[in-house]
N, C-alpha and C positions, 0 to 999 in steps of 0.2 A: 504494500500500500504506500502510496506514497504521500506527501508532506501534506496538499490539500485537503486528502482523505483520510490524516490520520484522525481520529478520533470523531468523525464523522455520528458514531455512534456510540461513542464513551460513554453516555448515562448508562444504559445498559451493558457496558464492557464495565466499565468501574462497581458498578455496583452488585450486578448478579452476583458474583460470588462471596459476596460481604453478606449478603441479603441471607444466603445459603445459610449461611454460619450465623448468622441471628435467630434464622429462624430453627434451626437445629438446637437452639440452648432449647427449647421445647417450653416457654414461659407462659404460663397459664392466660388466661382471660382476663382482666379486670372490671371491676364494676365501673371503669369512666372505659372500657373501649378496650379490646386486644391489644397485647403488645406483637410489632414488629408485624403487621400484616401488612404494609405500604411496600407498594413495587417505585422506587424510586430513578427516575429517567435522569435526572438534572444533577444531581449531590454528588461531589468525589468519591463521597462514604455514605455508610449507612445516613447520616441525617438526623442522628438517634436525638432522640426526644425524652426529658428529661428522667419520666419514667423508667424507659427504656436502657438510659445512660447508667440508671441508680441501681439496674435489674444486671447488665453486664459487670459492675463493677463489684456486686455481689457474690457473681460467678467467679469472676477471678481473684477474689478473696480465698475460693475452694481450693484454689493452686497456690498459697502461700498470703500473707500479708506483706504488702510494700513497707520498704524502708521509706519514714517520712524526711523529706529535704529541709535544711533550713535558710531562709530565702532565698531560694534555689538554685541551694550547693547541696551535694551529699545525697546520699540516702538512694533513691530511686532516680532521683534526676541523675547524679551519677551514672548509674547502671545507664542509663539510656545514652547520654552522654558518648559513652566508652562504646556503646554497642554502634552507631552511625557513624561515631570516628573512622571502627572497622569496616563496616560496611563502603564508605564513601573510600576507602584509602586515603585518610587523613591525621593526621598523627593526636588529634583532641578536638574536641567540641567542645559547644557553651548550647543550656535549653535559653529560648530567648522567646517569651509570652506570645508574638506574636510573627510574622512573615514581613510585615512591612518595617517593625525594627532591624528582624536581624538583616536585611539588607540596608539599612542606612547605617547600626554598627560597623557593618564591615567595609563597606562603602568609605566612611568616614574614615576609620582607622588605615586603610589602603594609602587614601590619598596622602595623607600625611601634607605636606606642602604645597603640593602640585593638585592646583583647586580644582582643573579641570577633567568631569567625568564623560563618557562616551559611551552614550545608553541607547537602545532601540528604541526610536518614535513609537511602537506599538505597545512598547513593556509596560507592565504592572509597576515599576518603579517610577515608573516616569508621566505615567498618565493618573494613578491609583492612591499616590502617598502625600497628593496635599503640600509637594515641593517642602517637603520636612530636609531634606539635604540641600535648597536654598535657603531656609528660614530659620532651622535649626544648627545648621555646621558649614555654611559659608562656600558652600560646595556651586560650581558653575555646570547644570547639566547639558550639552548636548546629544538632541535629540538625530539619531539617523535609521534611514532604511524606514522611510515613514512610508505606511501603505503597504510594507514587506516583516517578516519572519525572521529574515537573514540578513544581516550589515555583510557591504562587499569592505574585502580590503582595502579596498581600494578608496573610500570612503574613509575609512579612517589612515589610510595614509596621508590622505589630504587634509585631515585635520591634525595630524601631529604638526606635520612641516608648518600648516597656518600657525600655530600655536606656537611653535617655536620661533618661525619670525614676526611676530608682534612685538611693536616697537618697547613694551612692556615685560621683562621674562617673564614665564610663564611656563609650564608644563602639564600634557596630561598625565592625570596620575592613574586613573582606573580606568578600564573598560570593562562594562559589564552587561553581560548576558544572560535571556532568560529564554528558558525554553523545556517543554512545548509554550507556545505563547497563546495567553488565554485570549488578546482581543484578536487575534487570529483565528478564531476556532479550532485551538487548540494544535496548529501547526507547528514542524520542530524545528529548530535552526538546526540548517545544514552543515553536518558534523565534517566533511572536510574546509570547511569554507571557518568552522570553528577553528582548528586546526592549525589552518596560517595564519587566523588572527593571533594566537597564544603564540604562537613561534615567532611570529615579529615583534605584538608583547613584549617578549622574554629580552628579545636583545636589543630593545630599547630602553629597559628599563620601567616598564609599564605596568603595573597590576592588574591582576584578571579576577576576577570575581564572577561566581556563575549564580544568578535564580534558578535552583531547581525543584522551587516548589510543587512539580509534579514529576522531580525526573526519575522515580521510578516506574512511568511509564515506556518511558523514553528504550531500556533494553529492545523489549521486541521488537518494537518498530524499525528498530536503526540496526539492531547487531552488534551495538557498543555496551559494553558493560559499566556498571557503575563506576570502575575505574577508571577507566579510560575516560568518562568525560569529568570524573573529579581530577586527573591529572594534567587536565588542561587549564585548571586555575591555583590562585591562590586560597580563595576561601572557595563554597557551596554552604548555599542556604535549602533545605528541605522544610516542607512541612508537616505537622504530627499529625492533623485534622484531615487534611482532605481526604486521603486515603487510609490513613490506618486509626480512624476515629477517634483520637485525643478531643478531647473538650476545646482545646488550643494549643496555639506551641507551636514552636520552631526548632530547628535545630541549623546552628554555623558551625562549620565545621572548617578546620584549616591546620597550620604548621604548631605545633604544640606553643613557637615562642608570638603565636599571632594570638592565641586563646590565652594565654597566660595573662591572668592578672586584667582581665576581659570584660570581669562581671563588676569589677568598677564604675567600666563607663555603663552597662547594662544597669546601673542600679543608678544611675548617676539621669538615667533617662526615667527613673521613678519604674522600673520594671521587674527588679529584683522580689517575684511576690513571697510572702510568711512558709507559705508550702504551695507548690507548683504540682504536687504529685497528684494529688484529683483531677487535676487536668489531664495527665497522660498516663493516668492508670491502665487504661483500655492499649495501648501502642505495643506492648511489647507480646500480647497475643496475636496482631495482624500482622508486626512488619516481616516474619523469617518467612511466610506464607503468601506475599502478596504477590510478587512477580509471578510463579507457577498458578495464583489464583486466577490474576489478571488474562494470562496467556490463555485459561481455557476461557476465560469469558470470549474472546476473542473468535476463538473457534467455534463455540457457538454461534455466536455471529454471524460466522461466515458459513455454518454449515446450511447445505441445501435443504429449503422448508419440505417438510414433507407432502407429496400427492394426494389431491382426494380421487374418491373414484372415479372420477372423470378423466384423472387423467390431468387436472390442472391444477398450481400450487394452493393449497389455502393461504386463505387471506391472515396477515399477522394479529 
């Protein structure tokens, strides 16, 4: 499938097999309404509803009691922490409350001096966050590949050199990419096209930073594994929520001396919450399962509707 068509029908890719496993804990009736009877088309995740969230977190109380965090260091956040490090091929993480923080944390912390960033006109960082990286951290975003999925090199080679002859010095300091990209319908930047951005990056001196707040869809589509596109930057941002049904939450991930000493400025943005851990109680039973889940929903998908006797396909 290709870029246009990826995720064409995601609600139903995403969700079917999450839906599975909800509806398999087997939770009785309730006098306000059944739990987990909703077929959900549009939600990364289940959707779960408050009941619902109270009724999963029960379950997994059966497999052990979480260690509680204290503003969210330790305990469970840890554990989770250490577990997407390994997953992304990153040497530590930080939990960070929400998606649009932990992309202006690292964002910020990246540029360091060099105020100017190089973002996708279509991204969630740049259309989505209320320009908190002009307002809050003095950051200059340029917008490219507007109307596209994919920034060419070629585009940002021409904004390095502008930037660098400005009669003003100046440098960019990040470039950062997100992908699959949500105002795209869900379309993924073009992983060679990623490739030579991060290799001319590299020997300019430039920082890379990736949104992959859904890139664990990203394997099957492309045939890239989670490493390989977390070795194309400095940091990656995932999400807890979309897919693997945390309450909220992020997870950055990057070089052990980039997370070091990280939840400073995370607390410093008023984020550091008392216990974080209700919020991703539910994460660590969907994430070792989710790519093999995802992959069949796919297949379904694609599998031929069956014949009625006539001989013609029934209707969905």
């Amino acid at each position: 499938m290709d870029r246009s068509g990826f995720l064409a029908t995601s609600g139903l890719a995403v969700a079917s097999p999450m839906l599975v496993g909800a509806a398999a804990l087997g939770a009785p009736a309730q006098a306000h309404g059944p739990l987990f009877k909703r077929v959900n088309f549009q939600s990364d995740g289940l959707a779960l509803e408050p009941r619902e969230y109270i009724t999963q977190l029960g379950e997994a109380l059966t497999h052990g009691v979480p260690s509680a965090d204290n503003y969210s260091n330790g305990g469970l956040i840890a554990d989770l922490e250490q577990k997407f490090a390994q997953l992304l091929g990153k040497e530590a993480a930080m939990f960070v409350p929400t998606g649009t923080l932990a992309n202006h944390l690292a964002i910020r912390k990246l540029a360091g001096g060099d105020r100017r960033v190089l973002v996708q006109g279509e991204s969630h960082f740049y259309n989505d966050s209320g320009d908190c990286a002009e307002t809050l951290s003095g950051l200059t975003l340029v917008p490219l590949g507007l109307g596209r999925s994919t920034m060419e090199l070629s585009e940002i080679q021409g904004w390095v050199e502008r930037t660098a002859g400005g009669r003003v010095k100046g440098g960019v300091g990040v470039i950062s990419i997100e992908s699959p990209v949500r105002r795209r319908d869900h379309e993924y930047f073009d992983f060679a096209q990623m490739q030579r951005i991060s290799q001319y990056a590299r020997a300019h001196g430039i920082r890379l930073h990736f949104d992959g707040a859904r890139l664990f869809n990203l394997p099957l589509h492309t045939g890239k594994t989670l490493h390989e596109y977390g070795a194309l930057f400095d940091t990656v941002y995932v999400s807890l929520w979309k897919h693997f049904n945390g309450a909220s939450g992020a997870i950055l991930a990057g070089d052990a001396t980039f997370i070091d000493g990280l939840f400073h400025m995370r607390r410093m943005f008023g984020s550091s919450l008392p216990q974080a851990w209700p919020e991703v109680a539910l994460v660590m039973r969907y994430v070792d399962d989710y790519q093999d889940e995802y992959a069949k929903s796919w297949r379904a998908v694609d599998a031929p509707r069956p014949l009625s006797r006539q001989g013609a396909q029934l209707d969905s």
